[in-house]
Steps between C-alpha positions, in 0.01 A plus 500: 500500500748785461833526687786705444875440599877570486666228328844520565736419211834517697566085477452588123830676438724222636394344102731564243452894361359333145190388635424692775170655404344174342603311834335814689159427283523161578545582855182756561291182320601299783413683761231612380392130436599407848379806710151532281486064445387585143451263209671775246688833534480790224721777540432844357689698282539799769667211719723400219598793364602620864736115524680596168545872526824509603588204286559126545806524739329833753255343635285696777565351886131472576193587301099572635255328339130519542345115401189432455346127482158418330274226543676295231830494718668745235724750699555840285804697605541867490732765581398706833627879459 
């Protein structure tokens, strides 16, 4: 099964600027886990890198991401550009 979506990040910046983009990880496993009802989430390092390019307090508001679920119930993440 492959989806993709706009997470939106915006509840993330009301956190406290030092851990902003770990919280926003956190937060794309989530829904990811709840949208996709997967077992396990992996995130790739396009997806990550993207997160923490601005830094741990400049977050982005929302972020595309293209999941795809196997038959294990792994979700893998990717960027969308």
């Amino acid at each position: 099964m492959e989806r993709t979506y706009t997470i939106p990040l915006r509840d993330v910046k009301k956190v406290p600027r030092t851990i902003r983009a770990s919280k926003a990880i956190r937060s794309v496993q989530e829904f990811l886990t709840k949208h996709m009802k997967a077992d396990e989430v992996k995130i790739d390092a396009s997806l990550n890198e993207k997160i923490w390019e601005r830094g741990i307090q400049k977050i982005p508001s929302k972020i595309k991401v293209k999941a795809v679920k196997d038959d294990d119930g792994v979700v893998e993440a990717t960027l969308v550009e």
